[in-house]
mmCIF entry with sequence, helices, sheets and N, C-alpha, C, O atoms, coordinates in Angstrom:
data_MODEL
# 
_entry.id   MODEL 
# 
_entity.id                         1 
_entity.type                       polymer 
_entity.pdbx_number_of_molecules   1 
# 
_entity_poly.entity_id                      1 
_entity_poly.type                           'polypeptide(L)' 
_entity_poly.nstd_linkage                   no 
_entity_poly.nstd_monomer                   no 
_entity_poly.pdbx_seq_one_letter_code       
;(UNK)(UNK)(UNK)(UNK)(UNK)(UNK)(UNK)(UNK)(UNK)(UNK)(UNK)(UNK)(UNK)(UNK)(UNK)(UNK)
(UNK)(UNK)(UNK)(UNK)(UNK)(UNK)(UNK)(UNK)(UNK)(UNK)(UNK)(UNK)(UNK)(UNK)(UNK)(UNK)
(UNK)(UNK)(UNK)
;
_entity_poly.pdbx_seq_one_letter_code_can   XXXXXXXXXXXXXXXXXXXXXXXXXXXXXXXXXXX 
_entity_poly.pdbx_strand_id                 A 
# 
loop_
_entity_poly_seq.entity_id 
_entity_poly_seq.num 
_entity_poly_seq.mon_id 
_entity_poly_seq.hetero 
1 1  UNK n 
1 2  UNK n 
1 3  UNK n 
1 4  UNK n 
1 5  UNK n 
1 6  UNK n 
1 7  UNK n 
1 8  UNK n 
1 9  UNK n 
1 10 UNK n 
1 11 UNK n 
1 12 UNK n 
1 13 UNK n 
1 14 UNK n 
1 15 UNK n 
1 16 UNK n 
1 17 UNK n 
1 18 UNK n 
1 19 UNK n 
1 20 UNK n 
1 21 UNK n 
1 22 UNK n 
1 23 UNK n 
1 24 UNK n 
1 25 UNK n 
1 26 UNK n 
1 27 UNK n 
1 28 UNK n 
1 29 UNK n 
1 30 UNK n 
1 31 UNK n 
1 32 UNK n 
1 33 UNK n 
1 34 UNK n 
1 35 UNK n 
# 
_struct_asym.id          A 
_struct_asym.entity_id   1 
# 
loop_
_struct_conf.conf_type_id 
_struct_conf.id 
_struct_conf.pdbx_PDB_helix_id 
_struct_conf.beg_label_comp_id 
_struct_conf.beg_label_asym_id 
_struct_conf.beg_label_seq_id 
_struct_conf.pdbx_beg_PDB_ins_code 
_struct_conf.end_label_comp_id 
_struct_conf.end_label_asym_id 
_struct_conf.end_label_seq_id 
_struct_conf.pdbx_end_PDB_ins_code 
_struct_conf.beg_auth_comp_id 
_struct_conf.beg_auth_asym_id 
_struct_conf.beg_auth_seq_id 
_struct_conf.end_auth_comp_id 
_struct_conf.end_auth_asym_id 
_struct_conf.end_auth_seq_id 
_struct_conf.pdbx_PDB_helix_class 
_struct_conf.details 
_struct_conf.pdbx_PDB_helix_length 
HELX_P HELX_P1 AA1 UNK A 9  ? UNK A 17 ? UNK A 9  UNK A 17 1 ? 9 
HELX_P HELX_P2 AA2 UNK A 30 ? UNK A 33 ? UNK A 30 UNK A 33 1 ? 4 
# 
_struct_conf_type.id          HELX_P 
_struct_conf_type.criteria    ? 
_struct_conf_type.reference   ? 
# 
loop_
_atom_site.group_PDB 
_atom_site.id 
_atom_site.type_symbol 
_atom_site.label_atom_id 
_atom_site.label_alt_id 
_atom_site.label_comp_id 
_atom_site.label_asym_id 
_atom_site.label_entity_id 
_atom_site.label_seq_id 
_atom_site.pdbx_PDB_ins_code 
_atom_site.Cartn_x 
_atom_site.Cartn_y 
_atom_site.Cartn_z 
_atom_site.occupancy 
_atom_site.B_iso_or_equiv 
_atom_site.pdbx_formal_charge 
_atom_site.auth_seq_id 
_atom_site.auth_comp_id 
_atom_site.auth_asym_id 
_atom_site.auth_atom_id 
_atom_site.pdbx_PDB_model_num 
ATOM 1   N N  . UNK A 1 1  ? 26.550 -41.110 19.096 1.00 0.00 ? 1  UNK A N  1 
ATOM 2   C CA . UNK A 1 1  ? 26.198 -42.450 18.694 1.00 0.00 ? 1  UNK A CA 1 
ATOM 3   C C  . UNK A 1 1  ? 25.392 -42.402 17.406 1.00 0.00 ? 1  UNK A C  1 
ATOM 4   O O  . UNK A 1 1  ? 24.546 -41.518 17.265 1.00 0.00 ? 1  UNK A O  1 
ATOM 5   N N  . UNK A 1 2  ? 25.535 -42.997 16.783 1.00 0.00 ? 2  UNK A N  1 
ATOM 6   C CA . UNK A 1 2  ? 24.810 -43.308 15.235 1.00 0.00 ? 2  UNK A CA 1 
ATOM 7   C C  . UNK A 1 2  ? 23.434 -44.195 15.501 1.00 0.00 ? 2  UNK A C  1 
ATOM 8   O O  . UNK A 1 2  ? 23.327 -45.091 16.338 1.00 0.00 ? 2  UNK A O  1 
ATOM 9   N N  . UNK A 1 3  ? 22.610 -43.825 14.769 1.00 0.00 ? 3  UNK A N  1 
ATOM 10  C CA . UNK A 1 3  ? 21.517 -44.298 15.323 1.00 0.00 ? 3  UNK A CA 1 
ATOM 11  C C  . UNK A 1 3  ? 21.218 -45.885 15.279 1.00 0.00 ? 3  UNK A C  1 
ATOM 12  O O  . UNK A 1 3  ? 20.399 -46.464 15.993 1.00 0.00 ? 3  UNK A O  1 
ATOM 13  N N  . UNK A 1 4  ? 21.885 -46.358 14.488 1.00 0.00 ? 4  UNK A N  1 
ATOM 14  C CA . UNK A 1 4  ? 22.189 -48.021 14.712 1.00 0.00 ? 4  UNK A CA 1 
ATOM 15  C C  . UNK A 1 4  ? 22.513 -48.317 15.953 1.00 0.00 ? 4  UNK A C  1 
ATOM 16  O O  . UNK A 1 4  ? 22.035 -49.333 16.457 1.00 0.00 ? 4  UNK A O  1 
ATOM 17  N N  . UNK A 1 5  ? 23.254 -47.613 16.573 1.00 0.00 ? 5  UNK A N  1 
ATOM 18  C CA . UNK A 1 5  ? 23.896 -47.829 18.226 1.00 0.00 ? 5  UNK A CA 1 
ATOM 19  C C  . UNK A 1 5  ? 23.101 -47.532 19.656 1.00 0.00 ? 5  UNK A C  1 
ATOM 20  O O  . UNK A 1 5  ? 23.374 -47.978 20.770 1.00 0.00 ? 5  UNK A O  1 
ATOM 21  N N  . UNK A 1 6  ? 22.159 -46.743 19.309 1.00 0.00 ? 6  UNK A N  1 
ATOM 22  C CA . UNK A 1 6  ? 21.282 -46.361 20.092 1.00 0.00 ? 6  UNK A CA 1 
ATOM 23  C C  . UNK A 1 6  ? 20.745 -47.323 20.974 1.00 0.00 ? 6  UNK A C  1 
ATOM 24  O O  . UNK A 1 6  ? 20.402 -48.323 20.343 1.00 0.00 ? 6  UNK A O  1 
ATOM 25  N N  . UNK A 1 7  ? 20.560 -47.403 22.058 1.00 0.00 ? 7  UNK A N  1 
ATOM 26  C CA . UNK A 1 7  ? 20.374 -48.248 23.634 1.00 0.00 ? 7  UNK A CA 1 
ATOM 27  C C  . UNK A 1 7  ? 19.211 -47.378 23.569 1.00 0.00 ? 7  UNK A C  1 
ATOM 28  O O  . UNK A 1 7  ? 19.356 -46.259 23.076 1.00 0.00 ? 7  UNK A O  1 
ATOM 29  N N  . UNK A 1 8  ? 18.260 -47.689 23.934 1.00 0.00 ? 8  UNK A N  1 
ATOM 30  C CA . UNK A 1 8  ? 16.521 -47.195 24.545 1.00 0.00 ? 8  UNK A CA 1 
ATOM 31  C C  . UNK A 1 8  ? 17.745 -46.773 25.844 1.00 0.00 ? 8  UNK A C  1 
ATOM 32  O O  . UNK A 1 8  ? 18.779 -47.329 26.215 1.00 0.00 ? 8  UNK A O  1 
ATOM 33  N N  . UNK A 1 9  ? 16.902 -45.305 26.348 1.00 0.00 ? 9  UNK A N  1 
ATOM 34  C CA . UNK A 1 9  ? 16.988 -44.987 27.583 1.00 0.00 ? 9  UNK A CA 1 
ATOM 35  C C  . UNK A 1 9  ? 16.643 -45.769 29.013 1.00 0.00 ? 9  UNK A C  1 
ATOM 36  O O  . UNK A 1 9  ? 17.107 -45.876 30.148 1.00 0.00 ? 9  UNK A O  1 
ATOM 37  N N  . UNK A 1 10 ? 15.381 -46.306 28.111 1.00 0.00 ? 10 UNK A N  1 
ATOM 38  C CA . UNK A 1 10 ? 14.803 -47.418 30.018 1.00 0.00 ? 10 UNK A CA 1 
ATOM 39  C C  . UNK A 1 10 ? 16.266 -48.024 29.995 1.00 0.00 ? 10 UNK A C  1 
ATOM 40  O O  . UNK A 1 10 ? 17.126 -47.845 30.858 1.00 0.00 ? 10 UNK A O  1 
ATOM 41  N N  . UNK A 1 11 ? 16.404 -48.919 28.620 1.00 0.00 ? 11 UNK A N  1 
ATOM 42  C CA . UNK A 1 11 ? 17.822 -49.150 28.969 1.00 0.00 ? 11 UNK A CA 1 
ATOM 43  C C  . UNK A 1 11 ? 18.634 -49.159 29.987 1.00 0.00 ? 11 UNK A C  1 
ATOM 44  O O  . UNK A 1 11 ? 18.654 -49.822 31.024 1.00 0.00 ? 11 UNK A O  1 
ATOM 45  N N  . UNK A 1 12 ? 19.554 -48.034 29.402 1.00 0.00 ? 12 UNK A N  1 
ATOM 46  C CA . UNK A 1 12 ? 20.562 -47.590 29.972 1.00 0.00 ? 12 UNK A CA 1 
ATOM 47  C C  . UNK A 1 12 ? 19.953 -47.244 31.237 1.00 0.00 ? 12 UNK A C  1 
ATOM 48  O O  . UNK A 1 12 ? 20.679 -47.676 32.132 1.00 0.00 ? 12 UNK A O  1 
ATOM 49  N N  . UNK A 1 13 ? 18.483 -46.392 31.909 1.00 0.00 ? 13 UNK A N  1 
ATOM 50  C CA . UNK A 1 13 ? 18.780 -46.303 33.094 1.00 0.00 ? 13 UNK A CA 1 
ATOM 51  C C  . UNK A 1 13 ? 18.506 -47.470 33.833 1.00 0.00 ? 13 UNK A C  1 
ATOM 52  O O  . UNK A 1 13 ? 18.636 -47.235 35.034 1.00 0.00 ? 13 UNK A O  1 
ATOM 53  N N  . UNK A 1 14 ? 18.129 -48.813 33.565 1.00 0.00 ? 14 UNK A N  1 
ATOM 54  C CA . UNK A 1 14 ? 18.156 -49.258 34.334 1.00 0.00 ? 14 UNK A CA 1 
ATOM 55  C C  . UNK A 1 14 ? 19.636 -50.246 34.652 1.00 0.00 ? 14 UNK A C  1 
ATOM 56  O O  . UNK A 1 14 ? 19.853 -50.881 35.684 1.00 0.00 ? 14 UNK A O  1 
ATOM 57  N N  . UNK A 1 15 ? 20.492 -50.150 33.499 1.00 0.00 ? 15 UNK A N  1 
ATOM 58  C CA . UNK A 1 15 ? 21.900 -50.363 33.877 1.00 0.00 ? 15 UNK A CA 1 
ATOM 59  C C  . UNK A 1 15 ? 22.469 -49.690 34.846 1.00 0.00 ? 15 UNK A C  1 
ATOM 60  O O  . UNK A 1 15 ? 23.173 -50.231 35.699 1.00 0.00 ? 15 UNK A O  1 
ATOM 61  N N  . UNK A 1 16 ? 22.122 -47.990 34.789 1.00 0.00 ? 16 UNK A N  1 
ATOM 62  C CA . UNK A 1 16 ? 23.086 -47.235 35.382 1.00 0.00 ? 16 UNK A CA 1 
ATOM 63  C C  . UNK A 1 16 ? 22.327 -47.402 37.263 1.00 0.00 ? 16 UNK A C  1 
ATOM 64  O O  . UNK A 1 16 ? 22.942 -47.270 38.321 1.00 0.00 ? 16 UNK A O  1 
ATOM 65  N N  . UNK A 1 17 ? 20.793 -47.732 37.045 1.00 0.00 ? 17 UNK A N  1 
ATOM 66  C CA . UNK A 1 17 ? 20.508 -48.692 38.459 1.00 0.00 ? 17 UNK A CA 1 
ATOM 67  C C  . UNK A 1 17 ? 21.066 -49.744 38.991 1.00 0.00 ? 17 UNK A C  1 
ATOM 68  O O  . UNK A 1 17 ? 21.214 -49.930 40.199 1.00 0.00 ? 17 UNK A O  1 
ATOM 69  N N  . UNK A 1 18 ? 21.406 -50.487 38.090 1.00 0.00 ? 18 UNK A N  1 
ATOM 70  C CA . UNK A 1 18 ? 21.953 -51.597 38.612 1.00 0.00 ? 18 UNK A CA 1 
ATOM 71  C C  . UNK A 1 18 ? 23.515 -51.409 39.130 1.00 0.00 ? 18 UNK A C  1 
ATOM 72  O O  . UNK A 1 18 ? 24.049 -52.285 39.809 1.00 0.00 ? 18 UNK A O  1 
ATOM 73  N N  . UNK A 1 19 ? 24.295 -50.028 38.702 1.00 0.00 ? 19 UNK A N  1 
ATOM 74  C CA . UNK A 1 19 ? 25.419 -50.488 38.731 1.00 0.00 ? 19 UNK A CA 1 
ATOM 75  C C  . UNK A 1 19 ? 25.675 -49.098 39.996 1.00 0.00 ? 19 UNK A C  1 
ATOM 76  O O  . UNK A 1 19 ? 26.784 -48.699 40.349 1.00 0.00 ? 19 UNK A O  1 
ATOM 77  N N  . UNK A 1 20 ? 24.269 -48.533 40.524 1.00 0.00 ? 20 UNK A N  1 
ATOM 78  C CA . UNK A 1 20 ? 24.170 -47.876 41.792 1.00 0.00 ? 20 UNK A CA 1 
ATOM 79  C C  . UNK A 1 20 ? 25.031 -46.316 41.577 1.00 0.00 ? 20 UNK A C  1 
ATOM 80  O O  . UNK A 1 20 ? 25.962 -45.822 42.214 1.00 0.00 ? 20 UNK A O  1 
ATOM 81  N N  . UNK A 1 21 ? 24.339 -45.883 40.520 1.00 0.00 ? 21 UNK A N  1 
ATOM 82  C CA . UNK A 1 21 ? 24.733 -44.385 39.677 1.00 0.00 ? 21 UNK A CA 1 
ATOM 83  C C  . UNK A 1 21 ? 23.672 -43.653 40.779 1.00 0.00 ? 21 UNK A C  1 
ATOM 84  O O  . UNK A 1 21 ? 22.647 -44.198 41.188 1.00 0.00 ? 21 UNK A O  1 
ATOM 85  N N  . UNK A 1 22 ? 23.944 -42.863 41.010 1.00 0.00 ? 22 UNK A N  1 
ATOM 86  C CA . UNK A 1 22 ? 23.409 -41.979 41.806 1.00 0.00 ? 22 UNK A CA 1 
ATOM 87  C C  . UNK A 1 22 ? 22.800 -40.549 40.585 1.00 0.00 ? 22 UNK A C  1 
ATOM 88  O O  . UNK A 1 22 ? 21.831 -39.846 40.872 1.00 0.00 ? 22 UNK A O  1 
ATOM 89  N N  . UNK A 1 23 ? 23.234 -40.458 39.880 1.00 0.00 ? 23 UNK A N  1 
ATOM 90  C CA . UNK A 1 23 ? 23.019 -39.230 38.608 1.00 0.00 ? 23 UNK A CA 1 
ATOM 91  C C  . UNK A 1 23 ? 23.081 -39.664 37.479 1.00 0.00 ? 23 UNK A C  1 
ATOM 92  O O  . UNK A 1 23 ? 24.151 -39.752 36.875 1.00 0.00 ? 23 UNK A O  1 
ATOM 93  N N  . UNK A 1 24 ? 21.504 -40.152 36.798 1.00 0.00 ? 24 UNK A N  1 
ATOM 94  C CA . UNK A 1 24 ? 21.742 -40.936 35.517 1.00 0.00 ? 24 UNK A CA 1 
ATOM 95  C C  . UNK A 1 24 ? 22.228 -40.044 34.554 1.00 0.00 ? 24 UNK A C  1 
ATOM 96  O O  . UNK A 1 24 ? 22.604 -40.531 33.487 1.00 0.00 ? 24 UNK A O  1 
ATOM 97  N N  . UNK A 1 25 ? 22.309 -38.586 34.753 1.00 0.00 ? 25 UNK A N  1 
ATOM 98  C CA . UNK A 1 25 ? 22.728 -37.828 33.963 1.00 0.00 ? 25 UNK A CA 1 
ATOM 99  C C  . UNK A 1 25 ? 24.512 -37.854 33.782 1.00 0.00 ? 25 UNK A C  1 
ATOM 100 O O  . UNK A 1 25 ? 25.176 -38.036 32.761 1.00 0.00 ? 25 UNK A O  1 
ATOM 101 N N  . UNK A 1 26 ? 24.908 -37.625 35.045 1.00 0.00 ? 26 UNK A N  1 
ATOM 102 C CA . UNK A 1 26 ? 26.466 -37.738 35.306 1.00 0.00 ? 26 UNK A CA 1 
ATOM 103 C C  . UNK A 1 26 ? 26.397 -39.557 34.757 1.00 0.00 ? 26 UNK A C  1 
ATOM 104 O O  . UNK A 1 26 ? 25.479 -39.196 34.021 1.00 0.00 ? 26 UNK A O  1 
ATOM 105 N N  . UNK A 1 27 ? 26.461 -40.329 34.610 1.00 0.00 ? 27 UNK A N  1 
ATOM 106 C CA . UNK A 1 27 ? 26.565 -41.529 34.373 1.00 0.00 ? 27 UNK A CA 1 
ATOM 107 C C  . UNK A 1 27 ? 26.556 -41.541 33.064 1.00 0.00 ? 27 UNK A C  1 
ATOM 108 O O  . UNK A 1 27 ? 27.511 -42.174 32.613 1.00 0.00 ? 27 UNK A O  1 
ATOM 109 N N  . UNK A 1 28 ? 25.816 -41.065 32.225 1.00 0.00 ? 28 UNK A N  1 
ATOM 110 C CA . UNK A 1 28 ? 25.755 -41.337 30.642 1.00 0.00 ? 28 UNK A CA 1 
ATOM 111 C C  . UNK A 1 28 ? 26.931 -40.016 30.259 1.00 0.00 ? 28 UNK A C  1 
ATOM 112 O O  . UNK A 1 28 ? 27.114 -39.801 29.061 1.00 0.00 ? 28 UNK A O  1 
ATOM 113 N N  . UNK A 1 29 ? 27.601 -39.271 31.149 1.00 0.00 ? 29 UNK A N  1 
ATOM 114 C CA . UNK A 1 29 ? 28.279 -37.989 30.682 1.00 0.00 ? 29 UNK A CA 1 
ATOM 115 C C  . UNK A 1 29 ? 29.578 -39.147 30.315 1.00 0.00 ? 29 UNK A C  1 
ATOM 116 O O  . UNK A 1 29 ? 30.105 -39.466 29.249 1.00 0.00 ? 29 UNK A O  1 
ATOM 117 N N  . UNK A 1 30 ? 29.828 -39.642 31.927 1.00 0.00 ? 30 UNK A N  1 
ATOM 118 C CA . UNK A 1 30 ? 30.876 -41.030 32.008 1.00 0.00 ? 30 UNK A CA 1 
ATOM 119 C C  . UNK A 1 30 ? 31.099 -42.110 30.964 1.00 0.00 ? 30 UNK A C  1 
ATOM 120 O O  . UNK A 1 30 ? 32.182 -42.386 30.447 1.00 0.00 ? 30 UNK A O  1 
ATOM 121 N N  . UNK A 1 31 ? 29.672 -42.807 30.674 1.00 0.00 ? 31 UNK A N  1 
ATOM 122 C CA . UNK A 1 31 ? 29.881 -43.380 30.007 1.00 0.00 ? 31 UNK A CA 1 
ATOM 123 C C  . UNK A 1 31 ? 30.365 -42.953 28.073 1.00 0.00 ? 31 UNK A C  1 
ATOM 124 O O  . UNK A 1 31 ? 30.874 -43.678 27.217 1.00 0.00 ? 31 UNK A O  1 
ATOM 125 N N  . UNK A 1 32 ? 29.981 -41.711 28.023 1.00 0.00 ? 32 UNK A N  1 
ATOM 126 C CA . UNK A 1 32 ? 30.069 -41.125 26.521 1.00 0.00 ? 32 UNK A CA 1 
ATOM 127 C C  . UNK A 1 32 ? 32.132 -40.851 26.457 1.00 0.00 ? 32 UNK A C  1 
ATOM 128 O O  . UNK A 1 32 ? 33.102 -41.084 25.736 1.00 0.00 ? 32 UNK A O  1 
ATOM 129 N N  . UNK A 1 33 ? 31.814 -40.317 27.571 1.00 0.00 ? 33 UNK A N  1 
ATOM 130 C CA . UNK A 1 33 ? 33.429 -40.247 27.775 1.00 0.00 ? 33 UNK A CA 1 
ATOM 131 C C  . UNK A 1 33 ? 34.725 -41.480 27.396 1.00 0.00 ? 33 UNK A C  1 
ATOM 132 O O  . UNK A 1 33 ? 35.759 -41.466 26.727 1.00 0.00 ? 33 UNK A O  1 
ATOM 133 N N  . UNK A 1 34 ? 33.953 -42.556 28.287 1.00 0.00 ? 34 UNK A N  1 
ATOM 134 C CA . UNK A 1 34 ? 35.109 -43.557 28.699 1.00 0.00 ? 34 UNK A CA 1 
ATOM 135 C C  . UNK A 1 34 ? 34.734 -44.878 27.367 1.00 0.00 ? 34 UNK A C  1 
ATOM 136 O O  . UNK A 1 34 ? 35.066 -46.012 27.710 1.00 0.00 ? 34 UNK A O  1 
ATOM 137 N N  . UNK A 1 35 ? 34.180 -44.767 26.150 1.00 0.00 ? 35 UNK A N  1 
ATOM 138 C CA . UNK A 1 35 ? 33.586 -45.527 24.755 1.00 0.00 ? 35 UNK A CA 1 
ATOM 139 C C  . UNK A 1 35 ? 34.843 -45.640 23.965 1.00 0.00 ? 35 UNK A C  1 
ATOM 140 O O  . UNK A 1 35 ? 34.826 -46.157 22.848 1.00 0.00 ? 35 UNK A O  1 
# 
């Protein structure tokens, strides 16, 4: 991601809470993947 694109981490983890990610790590692997 270019740093214009950058999401704050609280961010994203609290998306990847909301959407009941069990591994915020495996979750951002997913999400880098599937962009």
């Amino acid at each position: 991601m270019a740093s214009e694109d950058e999401i704050p981490t609280g961010t994203l983890q609290s998306i990847a809470d909301q959407c009941g990610a069990d591994d915020f790590h495996t979750w951002c692997e997913w999400i880098d993947e599937h962009r």
